[in-house]
N, C-alpha and C positions, 0 to 999 in steps of 0.2 A: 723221694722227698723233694721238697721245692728249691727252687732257685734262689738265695737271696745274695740281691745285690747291696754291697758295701756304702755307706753313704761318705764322703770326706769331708762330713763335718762333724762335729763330735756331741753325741746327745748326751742331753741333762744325765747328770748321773742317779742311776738306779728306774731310768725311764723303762718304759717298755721297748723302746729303738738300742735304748743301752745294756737291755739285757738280750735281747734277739742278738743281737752283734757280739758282745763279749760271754755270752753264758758255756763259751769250753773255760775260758778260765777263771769263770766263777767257778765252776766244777772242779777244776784245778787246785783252786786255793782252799777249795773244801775237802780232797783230798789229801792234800798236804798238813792240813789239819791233825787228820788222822796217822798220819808218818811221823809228825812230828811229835805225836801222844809219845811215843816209842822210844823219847828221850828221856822222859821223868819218869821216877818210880809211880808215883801215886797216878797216871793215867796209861802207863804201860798195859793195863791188863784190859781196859776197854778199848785201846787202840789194839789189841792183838785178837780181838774178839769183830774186829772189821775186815783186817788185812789176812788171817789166816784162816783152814777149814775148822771149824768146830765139831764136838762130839763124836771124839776117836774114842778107840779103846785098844789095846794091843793082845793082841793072842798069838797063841804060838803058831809059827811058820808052817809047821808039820806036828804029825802023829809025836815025833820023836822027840823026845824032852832037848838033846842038843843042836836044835834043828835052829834054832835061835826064836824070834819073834818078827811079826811083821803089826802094821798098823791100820786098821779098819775103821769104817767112818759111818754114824747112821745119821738121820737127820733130826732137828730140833729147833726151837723156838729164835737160838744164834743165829741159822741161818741168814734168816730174814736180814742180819748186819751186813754179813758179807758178800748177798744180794746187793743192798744199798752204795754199797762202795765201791762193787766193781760195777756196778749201772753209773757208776761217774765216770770210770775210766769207759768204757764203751761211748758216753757223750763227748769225752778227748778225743777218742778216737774216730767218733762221727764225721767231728767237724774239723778234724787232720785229712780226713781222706777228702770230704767237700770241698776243703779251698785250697790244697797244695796238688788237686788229680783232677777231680770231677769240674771245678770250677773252671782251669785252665783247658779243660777240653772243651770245654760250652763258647768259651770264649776266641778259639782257635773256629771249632765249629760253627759256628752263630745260627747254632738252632732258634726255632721259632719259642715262645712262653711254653709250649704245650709239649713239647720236645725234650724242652730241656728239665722240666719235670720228671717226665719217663724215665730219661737217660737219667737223671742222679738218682733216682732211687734202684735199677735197674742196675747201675755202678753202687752203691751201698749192700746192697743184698747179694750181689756177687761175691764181693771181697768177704763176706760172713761166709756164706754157704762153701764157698770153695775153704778159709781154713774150718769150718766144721768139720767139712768131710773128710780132710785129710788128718784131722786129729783123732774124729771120731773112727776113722778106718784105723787109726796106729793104735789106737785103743782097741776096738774087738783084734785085732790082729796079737796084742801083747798077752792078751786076756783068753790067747787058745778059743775065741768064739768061730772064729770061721774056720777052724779047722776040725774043730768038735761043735757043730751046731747044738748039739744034747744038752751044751751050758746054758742054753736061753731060756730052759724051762728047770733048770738041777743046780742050780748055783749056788755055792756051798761058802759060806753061811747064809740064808737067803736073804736075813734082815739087815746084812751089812754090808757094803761096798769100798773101794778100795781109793786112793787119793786121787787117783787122775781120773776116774770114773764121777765120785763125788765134784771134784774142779768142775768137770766137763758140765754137769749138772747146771752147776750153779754162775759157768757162764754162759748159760743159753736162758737161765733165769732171768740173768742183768740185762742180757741185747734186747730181749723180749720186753721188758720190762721200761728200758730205757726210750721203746719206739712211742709209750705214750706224751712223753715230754716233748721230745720231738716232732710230735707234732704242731706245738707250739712254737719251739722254735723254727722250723722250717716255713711257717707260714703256709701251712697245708688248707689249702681249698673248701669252703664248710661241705661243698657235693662229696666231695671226695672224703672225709672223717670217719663217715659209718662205715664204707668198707677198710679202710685201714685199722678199724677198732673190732672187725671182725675178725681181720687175719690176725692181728696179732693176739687178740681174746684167744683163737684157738689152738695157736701154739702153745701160750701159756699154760690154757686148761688139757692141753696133752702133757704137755712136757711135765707138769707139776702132777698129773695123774701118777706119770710113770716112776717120778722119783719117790711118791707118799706111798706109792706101794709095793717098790720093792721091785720092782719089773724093770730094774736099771738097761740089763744086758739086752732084752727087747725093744725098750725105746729106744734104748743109742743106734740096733738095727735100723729097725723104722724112720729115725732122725737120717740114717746116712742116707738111704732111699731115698728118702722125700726129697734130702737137700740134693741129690743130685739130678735127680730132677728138674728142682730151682733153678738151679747153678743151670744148667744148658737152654732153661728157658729166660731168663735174664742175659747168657753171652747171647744169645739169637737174638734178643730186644736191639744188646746193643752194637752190634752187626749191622744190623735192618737200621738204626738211627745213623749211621754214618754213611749208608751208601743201601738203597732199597734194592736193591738186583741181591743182597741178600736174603727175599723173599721165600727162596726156596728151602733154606734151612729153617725159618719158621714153620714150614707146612711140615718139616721131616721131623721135627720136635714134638709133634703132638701124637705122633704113632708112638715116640718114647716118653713122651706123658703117660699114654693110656698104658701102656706095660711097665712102667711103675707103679703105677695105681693099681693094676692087675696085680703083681710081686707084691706091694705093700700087703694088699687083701691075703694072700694065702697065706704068706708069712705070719701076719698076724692071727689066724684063723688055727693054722698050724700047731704056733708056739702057744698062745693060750688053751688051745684044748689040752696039748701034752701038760701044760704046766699045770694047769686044775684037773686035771683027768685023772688024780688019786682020791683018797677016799676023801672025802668031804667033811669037813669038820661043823659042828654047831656052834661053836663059838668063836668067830673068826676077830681076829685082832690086828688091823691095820697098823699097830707102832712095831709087832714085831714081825711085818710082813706076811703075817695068816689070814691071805685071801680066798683060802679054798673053800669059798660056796658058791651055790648057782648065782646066788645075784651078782656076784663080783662078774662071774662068768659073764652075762648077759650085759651087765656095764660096761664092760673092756669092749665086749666084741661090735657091742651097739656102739659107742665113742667109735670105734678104728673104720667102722664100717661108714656111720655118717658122715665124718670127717670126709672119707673120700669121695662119697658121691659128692659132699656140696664143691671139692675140690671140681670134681668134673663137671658141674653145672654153670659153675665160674666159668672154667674153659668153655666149654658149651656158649655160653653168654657171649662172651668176649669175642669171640668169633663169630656170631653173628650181628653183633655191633659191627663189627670189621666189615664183614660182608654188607652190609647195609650200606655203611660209609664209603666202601668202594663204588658200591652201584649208584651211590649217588652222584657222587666224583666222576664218574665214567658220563655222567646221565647230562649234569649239567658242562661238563667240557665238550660234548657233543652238541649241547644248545648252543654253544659258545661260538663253535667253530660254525655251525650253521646261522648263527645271525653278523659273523663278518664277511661271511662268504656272500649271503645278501647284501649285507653293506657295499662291501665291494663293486660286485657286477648292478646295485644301482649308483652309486659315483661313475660306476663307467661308463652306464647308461646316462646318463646327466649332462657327462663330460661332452659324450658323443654329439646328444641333443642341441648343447651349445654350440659343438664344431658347426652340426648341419647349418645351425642360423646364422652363423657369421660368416658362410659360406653362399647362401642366396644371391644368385646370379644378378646383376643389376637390369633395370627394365631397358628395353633397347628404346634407341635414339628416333624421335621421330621425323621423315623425310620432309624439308621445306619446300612446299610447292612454286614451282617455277611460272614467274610471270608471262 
């Protein structure tokens, strides 16, 4: 995301300089809002339809009647609230990391405009991807996924998931959600909008695939891959920005690009054949997770499949941007050196040309003839 620098003087209130500069705690106080519902009876109940998950239902724990109960969550129209609300705490927490981490480094650094662009969005997507994957690993980990793969495609009940599974959801809904605001306030580049409205259009339209139908325990897979992924090519960015002799750890990144992009494919390829790979039903119903037909088939694998290539056509791109830009840089610091190396050795020439004429022997004396 961009750079923005502080002004010390203080703009008209509700300006556009005055909302660029203060809009975490305009967010702030609109969350507070919402906390504060939670004092009075008469708006308790829409303040808890912000702040907490919506559309549980409780079933029993186990087969066994004294087994107790536990609590299952599917999704609904609420959602969309508690989207909204935690897409404000992700903008607190945007521009907490921007001006007490990322800004104070730019500033110690003194990157170039184009640098320091990199570097803050390269430091924002870090700090996400790495706690994703650390939550999203504690999750398939509690959830017996990596130790019984079988759950990816058997997961019992299918239509309903569990609280930290549902959370998990629906904060990668609000970060996702929250980077189109952000663009505004960051004061992001018009060249640069469309692809930022790419990447995030299609995390969205993954992420929200996998939660509308039920394929919780597969996305969260896929999510933890991808983001780690991310996560090693964003610390290599910001590596390479602080000191470029880090160049070799970018080159070693992109062999473990292309083998996560490989992983992602099978896995996905894998889990969705087992999981539709029963009998096929004619009447498939998305609210209760009944995606068992070809077409679902064909959708899933079409989205996971495009998705990666255009991932790797990016890279593809991006790298030979690079390369181009290197060869240029190479091309013209070679001109560079070559026309002071002329410069030079004609000053010297010059210099010399001057010695030889202020060195001309004077004409000799002529003999007076003797009377």
């Amino acid at each position: 995301m961009g750079f923005r620098k502080k002004s010390s003087k203080n703009p008209p209130m509700l300006s556009q300089e005055f909302i660029l500069q203060n809009h975490a705690d305009i967010a702030s106080c609109v969350g507070m809002f919402f906390l504060l519902g939670l004092m009075f009876e008469g708006t308790a109940g829409v303040s808890i339809v912000f702040l907490t998950l919506q559309h549980g239902v409780t079933v029993p724990a186990s087969e066994e009647p004294a087994s107790g109960s536990r609590s299952l969550y599917h999704y609904g129209g609420k959602d969309l609230a508690t989207v909204f609300f935690y897409m404000l705490v992700a903008i607190i927490i945007h521009a907490t990391i921007q001006e007490y981490v990322l800004d104070k480094i730019n500033k110690r650094m003194q990157f170039t405009k184009a640098k320091q662009n990199k570097f803050n969005e390269s430091g924002q997507f870090s700090v996400f991807y790495f706690v994703s994957c650390i939550w999203g690993t504690v999750i398939l980990i509690s959830e017996n996924c990596l130790a019984d793969p079988t759950l990816l495609w058997r997961s019992h009940p299918h239509n309903m998931m569990t609280f930290q599974m549902k959370f998990f959801y629906i904060s990668q809904l609000a970060y996702w959600f929250h980077g189109f605001p952000e663009l505004y306030f960051q004061k992001i580049r018009k060249q640069d909008i469309p692809r930022q409205l790419i990447y995030i259009g299609l995390h969205l339209f993954h992420i929200s695939g996998a939660y509308l139908l039920y394929l919780n325990h597969l996305g969260l897979l896929l999510l933890v891959l991808h983001y780690s992924v991310e996560l090693l090519s964003h610390m290599c960015g910001l590596f390479y920005f602080s000191d470029e002799k880090y160049q070799k750890g970018v080159s070693l990144w992109a062999l473990v690009f292309i083998l996560g992009r490989l992983t992602t494919l099978i896995v996905s390829v894998l889990t969705v054949g087992f999981h539709l790979a029963g009998s096929q039903t004619r009447d498939p119903d998305a609210l209760t997770g009944n995606v068992n037909v070809l077409a679902a088939k064909i959708a899933v694998l079409s989205s996971s499949c495009t998705i990666q290539a255009y991932i790797t056509w990016t890279l593809i791109t991006v790298w030979l941007q690079r390369w181009v830009e290197e060869s240029n840089h190479q091309t013209s610091n070679a001109k560079k050196k070559r026309s002071v190396t002329k410069g030079r050795s004609a000053k010297k020439g010059a210099e010399n040309g001057v010695e030889s004429a202020s060195r001309v022997d004077p004409l000799p004396k002529r003999k007076e003839k003797s009377s």
